[in-house]
N, C-alpha and C positions, 0 to 999 in steps of 0.2 A: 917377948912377953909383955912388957908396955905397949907393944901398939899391939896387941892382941888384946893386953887390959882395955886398954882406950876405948877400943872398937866395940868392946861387949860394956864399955861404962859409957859410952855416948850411945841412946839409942836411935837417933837421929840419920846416924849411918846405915842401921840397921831397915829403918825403913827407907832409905833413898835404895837401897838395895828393891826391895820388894815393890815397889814403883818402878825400877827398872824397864823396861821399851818390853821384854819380854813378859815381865810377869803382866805389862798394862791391855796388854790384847786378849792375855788368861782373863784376865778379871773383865773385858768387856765379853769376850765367848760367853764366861759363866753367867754372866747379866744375861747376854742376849738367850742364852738357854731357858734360863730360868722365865725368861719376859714370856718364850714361845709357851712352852709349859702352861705358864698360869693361861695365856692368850686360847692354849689347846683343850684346855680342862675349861674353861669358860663357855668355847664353844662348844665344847660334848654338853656340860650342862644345860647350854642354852637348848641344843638339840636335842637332849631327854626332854628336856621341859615342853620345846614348842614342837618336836614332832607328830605326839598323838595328835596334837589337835591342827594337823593339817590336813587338807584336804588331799583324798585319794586323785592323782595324777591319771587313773587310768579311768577316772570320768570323762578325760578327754576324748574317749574313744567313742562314747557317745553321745557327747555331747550334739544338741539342736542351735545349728547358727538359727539367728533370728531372720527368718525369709517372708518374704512378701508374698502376699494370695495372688496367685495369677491366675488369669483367665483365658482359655482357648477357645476357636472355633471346633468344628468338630472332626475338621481336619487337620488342626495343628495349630493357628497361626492366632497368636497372643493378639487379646480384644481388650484385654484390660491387664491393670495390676495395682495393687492396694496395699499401705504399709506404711510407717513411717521408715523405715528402713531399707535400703535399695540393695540386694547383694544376691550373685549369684553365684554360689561355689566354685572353687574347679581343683580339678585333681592336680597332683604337683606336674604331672607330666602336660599340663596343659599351660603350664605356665613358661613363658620365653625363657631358655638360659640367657638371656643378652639381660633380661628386665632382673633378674634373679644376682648376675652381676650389679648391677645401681645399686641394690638396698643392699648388698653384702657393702659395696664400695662405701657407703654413706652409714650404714648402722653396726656392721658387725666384721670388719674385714678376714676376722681370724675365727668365724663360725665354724668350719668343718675341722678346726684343730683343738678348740675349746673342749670342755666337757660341760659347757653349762653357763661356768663363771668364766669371767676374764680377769687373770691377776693386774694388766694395766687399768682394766676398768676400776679392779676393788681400790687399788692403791690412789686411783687418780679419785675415788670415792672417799679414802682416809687421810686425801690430801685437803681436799674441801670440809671433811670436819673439821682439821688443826685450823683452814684459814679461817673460815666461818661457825663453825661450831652446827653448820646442820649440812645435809647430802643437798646438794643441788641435782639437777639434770645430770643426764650425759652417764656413760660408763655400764649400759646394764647392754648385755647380750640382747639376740632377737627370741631368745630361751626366756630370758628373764622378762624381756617385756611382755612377751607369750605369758610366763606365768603371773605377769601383776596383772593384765586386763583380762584373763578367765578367772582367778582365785582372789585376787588382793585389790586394795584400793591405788590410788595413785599418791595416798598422805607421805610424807617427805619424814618418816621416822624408824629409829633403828629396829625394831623389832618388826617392823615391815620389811626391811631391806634385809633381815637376816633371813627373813620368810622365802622372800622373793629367792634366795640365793640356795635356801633344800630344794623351794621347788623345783628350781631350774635345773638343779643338779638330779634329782629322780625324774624328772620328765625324760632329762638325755639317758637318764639309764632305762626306761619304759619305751620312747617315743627313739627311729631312725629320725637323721637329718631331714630327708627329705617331710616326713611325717611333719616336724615342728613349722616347715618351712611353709607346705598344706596348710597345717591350720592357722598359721600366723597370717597368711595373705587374706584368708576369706575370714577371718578375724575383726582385722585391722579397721579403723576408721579413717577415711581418706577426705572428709569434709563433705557437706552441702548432702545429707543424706546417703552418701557414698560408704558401703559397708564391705570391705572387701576388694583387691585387686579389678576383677572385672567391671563390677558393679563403678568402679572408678576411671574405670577406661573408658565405658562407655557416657557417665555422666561430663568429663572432663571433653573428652573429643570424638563420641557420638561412634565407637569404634567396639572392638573387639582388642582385649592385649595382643592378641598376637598381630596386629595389624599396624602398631605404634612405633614410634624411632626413638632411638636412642633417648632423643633431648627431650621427648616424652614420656618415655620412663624414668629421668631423670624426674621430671617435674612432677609425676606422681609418687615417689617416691619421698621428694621433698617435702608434700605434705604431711607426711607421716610425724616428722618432729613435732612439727604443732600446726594441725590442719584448718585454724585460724588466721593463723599470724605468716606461715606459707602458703597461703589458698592460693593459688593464678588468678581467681574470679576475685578475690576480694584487696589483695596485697600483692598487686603483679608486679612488683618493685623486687619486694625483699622474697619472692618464689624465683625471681630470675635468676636472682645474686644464688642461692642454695643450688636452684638447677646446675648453675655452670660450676658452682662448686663441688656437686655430686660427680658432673661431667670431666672435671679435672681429677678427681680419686680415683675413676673410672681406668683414666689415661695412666697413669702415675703407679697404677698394680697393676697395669698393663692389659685390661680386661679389653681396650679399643686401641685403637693404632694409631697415629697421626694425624691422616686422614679424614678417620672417621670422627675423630679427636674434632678438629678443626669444623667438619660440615655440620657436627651437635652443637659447639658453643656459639655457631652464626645464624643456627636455625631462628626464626621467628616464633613467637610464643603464640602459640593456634588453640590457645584453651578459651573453651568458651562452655557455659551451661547448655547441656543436651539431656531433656527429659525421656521418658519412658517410650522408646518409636516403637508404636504398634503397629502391627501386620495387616490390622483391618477396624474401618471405622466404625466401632459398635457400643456406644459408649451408653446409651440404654441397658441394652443386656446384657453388658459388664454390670452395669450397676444391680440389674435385678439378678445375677448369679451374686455375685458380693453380698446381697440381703438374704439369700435364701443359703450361702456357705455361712452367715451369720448366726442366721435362725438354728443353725445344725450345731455350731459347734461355741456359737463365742466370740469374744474377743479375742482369743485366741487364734483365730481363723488369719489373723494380720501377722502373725509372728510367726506359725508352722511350714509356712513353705508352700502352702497347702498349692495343688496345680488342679484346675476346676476345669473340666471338658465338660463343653456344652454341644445341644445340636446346630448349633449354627452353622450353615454354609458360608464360607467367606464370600463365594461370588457370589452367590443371591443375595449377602446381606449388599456388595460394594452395588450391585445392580436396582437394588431396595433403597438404597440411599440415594443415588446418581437418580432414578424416576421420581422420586418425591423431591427431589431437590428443581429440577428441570421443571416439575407439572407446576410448584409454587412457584419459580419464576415467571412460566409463561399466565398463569394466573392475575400476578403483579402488573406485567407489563399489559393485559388490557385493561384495567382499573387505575393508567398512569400515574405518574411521580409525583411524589408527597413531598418531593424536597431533600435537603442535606441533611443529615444525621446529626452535624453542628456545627459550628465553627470556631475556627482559630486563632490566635491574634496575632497580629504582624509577628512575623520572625524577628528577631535580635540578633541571629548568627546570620554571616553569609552565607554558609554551607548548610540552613536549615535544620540545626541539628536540633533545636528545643519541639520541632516539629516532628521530625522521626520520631524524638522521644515520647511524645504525645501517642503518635502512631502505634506506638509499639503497645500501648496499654489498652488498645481497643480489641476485641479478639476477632478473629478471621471470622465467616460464618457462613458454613454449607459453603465454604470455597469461596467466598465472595472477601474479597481483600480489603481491609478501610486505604483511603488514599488522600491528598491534602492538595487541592486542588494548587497550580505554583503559577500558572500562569494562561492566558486565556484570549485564543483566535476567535473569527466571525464562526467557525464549522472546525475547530479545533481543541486540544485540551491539552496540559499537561500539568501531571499530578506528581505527587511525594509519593512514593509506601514507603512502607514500617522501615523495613531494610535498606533504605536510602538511595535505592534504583528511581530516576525519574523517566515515567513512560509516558508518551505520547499516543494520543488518544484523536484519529480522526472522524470525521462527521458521517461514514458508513459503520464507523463500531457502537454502535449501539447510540448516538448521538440524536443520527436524523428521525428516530422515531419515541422520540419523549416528546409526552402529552401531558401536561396537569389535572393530577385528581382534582375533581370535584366533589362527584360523589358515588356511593356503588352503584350507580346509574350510568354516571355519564363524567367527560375526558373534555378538557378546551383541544383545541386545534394543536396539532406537532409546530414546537417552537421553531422560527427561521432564525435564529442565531444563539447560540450557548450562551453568551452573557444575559441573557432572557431570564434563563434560571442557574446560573453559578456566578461567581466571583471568590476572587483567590481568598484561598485560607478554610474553603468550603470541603469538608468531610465525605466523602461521596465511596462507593464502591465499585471495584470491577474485578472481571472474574476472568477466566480463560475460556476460549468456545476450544470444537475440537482441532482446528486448527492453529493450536496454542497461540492465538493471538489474544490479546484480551481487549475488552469489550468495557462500557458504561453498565451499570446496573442500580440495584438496590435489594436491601433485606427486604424481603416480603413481611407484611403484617399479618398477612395469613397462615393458621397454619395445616398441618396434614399428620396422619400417624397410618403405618401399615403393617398389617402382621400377615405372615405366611405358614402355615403349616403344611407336615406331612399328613393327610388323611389317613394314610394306614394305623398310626399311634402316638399322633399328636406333638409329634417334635417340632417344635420351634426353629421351623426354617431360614426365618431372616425377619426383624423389628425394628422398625424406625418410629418412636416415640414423639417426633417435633422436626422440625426445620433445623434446628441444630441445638445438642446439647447444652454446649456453652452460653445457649441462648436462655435457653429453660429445661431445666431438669425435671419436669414435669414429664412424666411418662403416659403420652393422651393412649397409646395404646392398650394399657392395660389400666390407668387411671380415668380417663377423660370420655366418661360415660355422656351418650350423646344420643337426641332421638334419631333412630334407627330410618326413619322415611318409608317406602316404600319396599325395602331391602328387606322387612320384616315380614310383606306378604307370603312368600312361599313358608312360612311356618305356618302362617293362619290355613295355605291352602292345604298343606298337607293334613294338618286337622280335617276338611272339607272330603278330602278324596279319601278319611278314613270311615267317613261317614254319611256313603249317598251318594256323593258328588261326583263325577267322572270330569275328565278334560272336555268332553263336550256338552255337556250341562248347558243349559240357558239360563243368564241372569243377566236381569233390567240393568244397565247404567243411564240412570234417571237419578234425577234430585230426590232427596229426600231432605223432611223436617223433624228434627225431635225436641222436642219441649222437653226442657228439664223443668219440670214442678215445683221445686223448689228456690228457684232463682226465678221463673217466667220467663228466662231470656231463654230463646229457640237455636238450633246448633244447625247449620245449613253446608254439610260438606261439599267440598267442587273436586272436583280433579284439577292438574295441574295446568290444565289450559281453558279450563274454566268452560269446558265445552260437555257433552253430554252425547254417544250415539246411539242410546236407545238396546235394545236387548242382544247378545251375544256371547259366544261359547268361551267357559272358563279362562279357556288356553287363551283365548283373543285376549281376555282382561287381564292377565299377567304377563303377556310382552307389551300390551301396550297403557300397562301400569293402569288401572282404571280405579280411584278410591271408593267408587260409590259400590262397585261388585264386590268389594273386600268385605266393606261393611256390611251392606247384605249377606253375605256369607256367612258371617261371625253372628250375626241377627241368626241366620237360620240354622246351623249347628247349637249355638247354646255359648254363653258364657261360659262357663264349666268345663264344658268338653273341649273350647279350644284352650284354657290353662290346664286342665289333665294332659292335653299335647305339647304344651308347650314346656312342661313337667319336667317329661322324656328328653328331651335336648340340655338339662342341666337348669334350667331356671327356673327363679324361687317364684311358684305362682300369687305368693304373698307382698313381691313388690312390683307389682301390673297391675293397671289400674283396670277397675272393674267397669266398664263402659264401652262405649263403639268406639272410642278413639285408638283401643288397641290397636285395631284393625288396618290403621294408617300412621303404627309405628311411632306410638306417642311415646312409650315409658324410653330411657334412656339405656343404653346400653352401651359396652364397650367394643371396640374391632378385633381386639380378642374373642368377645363373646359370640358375635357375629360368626371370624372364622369359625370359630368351633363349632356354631350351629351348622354352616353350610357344609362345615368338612362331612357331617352326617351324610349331605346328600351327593359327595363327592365317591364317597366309599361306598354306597349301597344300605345305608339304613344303620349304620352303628353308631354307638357314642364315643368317642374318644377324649383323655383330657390331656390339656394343651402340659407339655412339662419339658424346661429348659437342659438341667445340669445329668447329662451321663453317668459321670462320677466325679469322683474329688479324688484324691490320691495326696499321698505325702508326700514330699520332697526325697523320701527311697524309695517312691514307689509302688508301696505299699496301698489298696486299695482302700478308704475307708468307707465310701457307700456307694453306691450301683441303683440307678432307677433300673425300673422293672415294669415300664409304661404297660398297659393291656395293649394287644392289637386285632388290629382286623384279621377274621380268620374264615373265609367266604368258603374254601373247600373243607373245610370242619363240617359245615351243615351239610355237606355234599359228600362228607366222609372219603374224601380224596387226598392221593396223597399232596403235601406242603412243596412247595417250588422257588427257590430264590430267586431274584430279580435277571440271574444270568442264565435260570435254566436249569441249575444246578439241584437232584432232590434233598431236600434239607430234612422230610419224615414222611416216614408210611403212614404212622399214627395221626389221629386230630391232634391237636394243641390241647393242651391241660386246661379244662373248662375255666380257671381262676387266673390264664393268662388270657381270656381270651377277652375283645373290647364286648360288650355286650349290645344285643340288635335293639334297637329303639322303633325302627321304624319299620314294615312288613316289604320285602326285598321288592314287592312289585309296586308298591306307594312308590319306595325311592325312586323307581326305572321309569313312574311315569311323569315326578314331579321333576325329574334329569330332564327327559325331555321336553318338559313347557319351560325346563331353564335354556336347555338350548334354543328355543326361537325367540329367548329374549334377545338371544344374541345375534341369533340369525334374520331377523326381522324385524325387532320392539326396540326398545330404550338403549338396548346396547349391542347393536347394528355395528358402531363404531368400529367392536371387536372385532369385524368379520377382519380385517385387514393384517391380521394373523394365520390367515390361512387354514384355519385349524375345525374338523368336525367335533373335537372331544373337549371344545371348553362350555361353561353356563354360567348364569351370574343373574343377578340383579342390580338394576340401580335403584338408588333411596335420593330422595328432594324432601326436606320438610318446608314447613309453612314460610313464606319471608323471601326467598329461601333462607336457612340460617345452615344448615348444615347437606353436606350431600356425601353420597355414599356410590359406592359400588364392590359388592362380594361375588367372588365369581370360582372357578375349580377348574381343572381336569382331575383324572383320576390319580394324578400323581401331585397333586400342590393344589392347596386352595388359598387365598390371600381376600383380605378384606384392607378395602381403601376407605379412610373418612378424611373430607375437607372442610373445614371452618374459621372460624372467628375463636380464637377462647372466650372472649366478652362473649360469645353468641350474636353478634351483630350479625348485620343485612350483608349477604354478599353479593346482590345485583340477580335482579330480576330475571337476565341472560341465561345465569348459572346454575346445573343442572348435575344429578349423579352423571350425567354421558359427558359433557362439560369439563368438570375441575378433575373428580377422581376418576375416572374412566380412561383418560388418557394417561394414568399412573401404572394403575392396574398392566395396563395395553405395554407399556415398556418394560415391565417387570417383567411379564408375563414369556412376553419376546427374548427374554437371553435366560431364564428359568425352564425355557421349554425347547431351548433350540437342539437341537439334535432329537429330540425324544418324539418317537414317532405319537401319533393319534392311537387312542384306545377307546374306540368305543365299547362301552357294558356290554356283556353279554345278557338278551333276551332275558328275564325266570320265565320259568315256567307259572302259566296260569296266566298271562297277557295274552290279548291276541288281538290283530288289526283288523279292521272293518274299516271300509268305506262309507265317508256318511256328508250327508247334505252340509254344507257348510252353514247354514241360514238357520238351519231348527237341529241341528245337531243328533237329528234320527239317521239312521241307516239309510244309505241313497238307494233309491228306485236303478234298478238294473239299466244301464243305459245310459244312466243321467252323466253328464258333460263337464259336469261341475263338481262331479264327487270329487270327495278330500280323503285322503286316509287318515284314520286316527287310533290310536291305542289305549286298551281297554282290560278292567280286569276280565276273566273270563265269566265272571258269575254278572256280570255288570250285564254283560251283551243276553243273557237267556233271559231278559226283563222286553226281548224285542224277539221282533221273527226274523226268519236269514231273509224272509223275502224282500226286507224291508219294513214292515206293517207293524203298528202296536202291538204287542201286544195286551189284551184286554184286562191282564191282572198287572199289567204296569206299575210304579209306584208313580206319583206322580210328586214332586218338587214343593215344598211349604208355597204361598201363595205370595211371602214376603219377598221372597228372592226376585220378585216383577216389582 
């Protein structure tokens, strides 16, 4: 009973009792219950509070990555691409399991067992609040970080991080593995413009993912954490050190073997910047599809994905490029060498390296390489390029025939020894001939623009804008309005044979004066060789270009009537000037404008307009616009049935009046001015072309004054192409130089692998022409017998102005008196 007293009067005992080892773990459980509890009831209430206002997860499903405009030819093959952003989706099945292993190894090892969250990440998350009092880096799934860069910012605070952790948890109950794993790669930002897995494969090492090793998915992968501070291009230190650390995770979950272990961490680091490799050089009509996907849609046009098919042929465009590039070289080289491009200053490194580095910021141009002259024979060379290859250059590569400009006249004497005109540290260019050797050169100061289309409805076959983009983005093809020369007479004459005129007409090529009244100063036109032969037949004076039968022509049709014609071919008779200089192709025009004019005479009398882009399409596919060009429709008027190019019947019916290109010109004008274009070819100014083999092409060349600009537009039935050569200043380009000249032998190459295989078509007849024999000298009907008769073709109402015998007849019309 005392110590029973004791024990209930000391209460001391009482509680070393209740501290007990037993009861001390009760009372931590009830703690820690109680901590859970309030910790569980926190977060429910956090989660009534912050769930409404989260964003629905299953926007993910359709969501629009941010994709770049691209541009096709009209065969497939990427001409361009636009964006600040480089990324090009892929399905999960298209992505490596081996590359899929790296980013689990480095970001998420326990992804397909997780639900979202990871309890080491949370804790290792609640461990960096106690030390530091805010979340640092590190610990969030590939879930999570999926849902901070579609829904959340990257700010470093708790109500972000609780955000981050619903969404991540309903994304995996909405979204399979695979799904998260999709959108997280073509998500992601991989540095230097790189949006997404591929889009990073190819900017890092010029490749395709599936094409990569190991220790390259490692190092794309490592960009991920911070794709500044890991970049390979900019921190190749601290990208190496994360590589081979990814590449040891790799090994250690066993995802590589020893081996493969060991041939990753000895790999060499092969990352280097690779931009956008296009299919085909077109970087003109990339840019004029880019302004016309602009004009359609926006700025938005950069970020939809949008995928722009154009008509462009790839090989006519790489053959359009390759002929203007060759015609300004050989151009260059007989107007000789202007000199070095610059010079260098002594090197400081032995291995030249501050000189590459120079090298590296001048841009290539139409294939032509800068190079840094290094050291220097009597008939020998050797230079730097950019990529720190040194070539040697002997006195047959293009050495023994530099000349020094003078001037567009005239050349000094070919130099006998290279130190004449180089010494080291001198800029200079060389190119590759086809015998991949390379050669001496220079950029040409000249330049060229050429446009091709299809005659049937106007598609833009192939544009070369300049000598090279990167030189000038000036677009002369479709900007770079120029007088037209001579190239413009078959408009004037077509006016002419609308009214009166036949191909064998007689008109004076004689001088003429006209006094302008108002100034008293007199206008004394010459032809181009400043010669004069006196009276003959139409057709003579438009293959052998005559200015003075133009003019007269234009005198004797009417001001009026030849801009009512000139109307019908699309231009505004409001900007031609009103005087006889039309006549010899004064007002300026563009090689666009040109084709489109001649395409008229290629197809038989219609209008067509020139239009680039097929359609646009979205990055599903989806179509958003479709041109709907007019076309030529010849058996429409003939109410025959339709025939595709193979044979094949495409329709019994005409074509719907509102698809069809409308006639401009009367089917027999066109057949007869086809043929005064074929002997320009076959006998006048562009003879040259005969060397093509061909009875179905026509053309004309254009010279203007000076010369300053030359021309030649030419067709078959299937392609018409207009070539201009000039100065941009408008300077003098030599005396020499002539539409048969500079652009003539552009045309002639283009032309050459544009037409190869494709047989000759000559037009078929219309009806309402008809041939007659006729004196070549007075352009009447020959005397039965005569020796000398010519054939010529005629409308039919033209010839019953004559007897079959030959003889006037007496109610003849007879010709204004101007035309003499």
């Amino acid at each position: 009973m005392r110590a029973s007293s004791c024990e209930f009067a000391n209460p001391l005992i009482h509680i070393e009792k209740m501290f007990s080892k037993k009861s001390l773990f009760g009372i931590i459980f009830w703690l820690l219950l109680a901590g859970t509890s309030v910790t569980l009831v926190t977060f429910a209430g956090l989660y009534l509070y912050l769930s409404p206002k989260l964003p629905s997860v299953e926007s993910l499903r359709e969501v629009k990555l941010q994709t770049p405009l691209r541009v096709y030819s009209s065969d497939g093959k990427l001409i361009g691409e636009f964006g600040e952003q480089r990324r090009t989706p892929l399905t999960y099945n298209q992505i490596p399991p081996l590359y899929i292993k790296a980013l689990l190894s480095a970001e998420d090892a326990e992804f397909f067992e997780h639900h979202g969250v990871s309890l080491k990440g949370m804790l290792r998350a609640a461990s960096q609040i106690l030390k530091s009092g805010a979340i640092q880096s590190g610990g969030s799934t590939i879930t999570q970080q999926l849902a901070r860069d579609f829904f959340l910012t990257r700010k470093q605070i708790f109500s972000r991080k609780f955000n981050e952790i619903l969404l991540s948890i309903e994304i995996e109950r909405k979204f399979t593995k695979e799904e998260i794993l999709e959108l997280f790669n073509n998500k992601m930002f991989f540095g230097n413009r790189a949006y997404g897995l591929q889009a990073a494969a190819q900017i890092y090492y010029g490749k395709d993912i599936d094409q990569l090793s190991v220790a390259q998915y490692a190092m794309i992968v490592g960009v991920l954490k911070a794709p500044s501070a890991y970049n390979p291009l900019a921190n190749l230190k601290r990208a190496m050190i994360r590589r081979n650390w990814i590449i040891g995770r790799m090994y250690e979950l066993k995802h590589i073997d020893q081996v493969t272990y060991e041939a990753a961490i000895n790999e060499p680091n092969t990352a280097s910047y690779h931009g956008t490799t296009l299919d085909v050089q077109a970087p003109y009509i990339a840019e004029m599809a880019r302004q016309e996907v602009l004009d359609r849609f926006g700025d938005k046009a950069y970020v939809q994905g949008y995928k722009v098919y154009t008509t462009v042929d790839s090989a006519m465009q790489a053959t359009a490029q390759a002929a203007v590039v060759k015609g300004l070289l050989g151009y260059d080289q007989r107007h000789g060498y202007r000199g070095p491009e610059r010079h260098l200053k002594p090197s400081q490194e032995s291995d030249l390296a501050d000189w590459q580095e120079e090298l590296q910021g001048i841009p290539v141009l139409g294939g032509l390489e800068p190079a840094a002259v290094v050291d220097l024979g009597d008939k020998s060379l050797k230079v730097l390029m950019s990529n720190g290859d040194l070539v040697d250059l002997g006195w047959e590569q293009g050495l023994a025939n530099v000349r020094p400009y003078i001037t567009e006249d005239s050349r000094g004497a070919a130099y006998a020894n290279v130190r004449d005109f180089l010494k080291a540290g001198d800029v200079v260019r060389i190119v590759k001939d086809n015998d991949d050797q390379w050669n001496f050169s220079q950029v040409p100061a000249i330049q060229s623009a050429l446009v091709s289309l299809d005659p049937s409805d106007g598609a833009i076959r192939s544009l070369i804008g300049g000598f090279d983009f990167n030189q000038s983005h000036y677009n002369r093809a479709t900007q770079g309005a120029r007088q037209p020369g001579s190239s413009f007479k078959p408009l004037l004459y077509t006016a002419a044979l609308e009214n009166g005129f036949t191909p064998a007409s007689i008109i004076n090529d004689a001088p003429i004066v006209i006094e302008n009244t108002s100034t008293g100063i007199a206008w004394r036109p010459e032809n181009d060789d400043g010669k004069f032969v006196g009276p003959m037949r139409m057709r003579q004076a438009l293959y052998r270009s005559r200015n003075l039968v133009s003019i007269r022509l234009l005198r004797s049709i009417g001001m009026q009537t030849a801009l009512d014609s000139l109307a019908r071919f699309g231009f505004n008779p409001k900007e031609f000037p009103r005087d006889l200089t039309l006549a010899l192709g004064s007002h300026a025009l563009t090689p666009m404008q040109m084709a489109t004019a001649y395409a008229s005479f290629a197809n038989g009398g219609f209008k067509i307009d020139p239009y680039l882009v097929t359609r646009i399409e979205e990055d599903n596919g989806k179509v958003v616009y479709e041109a709907k060009p007019k076309k030529v429709c010849k058996e429409c008027e003939r109410n025959e049935p339709q025939y595709a190019e193979d044979g094949s019947l495409i329709s019994t019916s005409p074509m719907d009046t509102s698809q069809r290109a409308p006639r401009i010109i009367d089917a027999r004008i066109a057949y007869l001015i086809d043929s005064m274009l074929k002997d320009v070819v076959d006998k006048g100014t562009g003879r040259l072309a005969k060397q093509l083999g061909r009875k179905d092409i026509a053309g004309k060349t254009g010279t203007t004054n000076g010369p300053r600009d030359t021309w030649f537009s030419g067709y078959n039935p299937n392609i018409v192409a207009s070539v201009w050569v000039g100065f941009d200043a408008n300077t003098l380009l030599g005396r020499k130089e002539f539409g048969n000249s500079a652009p003539l032998p552009i045309w002639i190459d283009f032309m050459r692998t544009a037409l190869e295989g494709v047989p000759d078509q000559l037009p078929r007849q219309p009806e309402g022409i008809v041939t007659v024999r006729i004196n070549p000298d007075t352009g009447k009907p020959a005397m039965p017998g005569d020796p000398d008769a010519i054939f010529e073709v005629f409308l039919g109402e033209d010839t019953s102005r004559t007897s079959a015998a030959g003889h006037e007849n007496t109610e003849q019309e007879t010709l204004p008196d101007e035309i003499f």
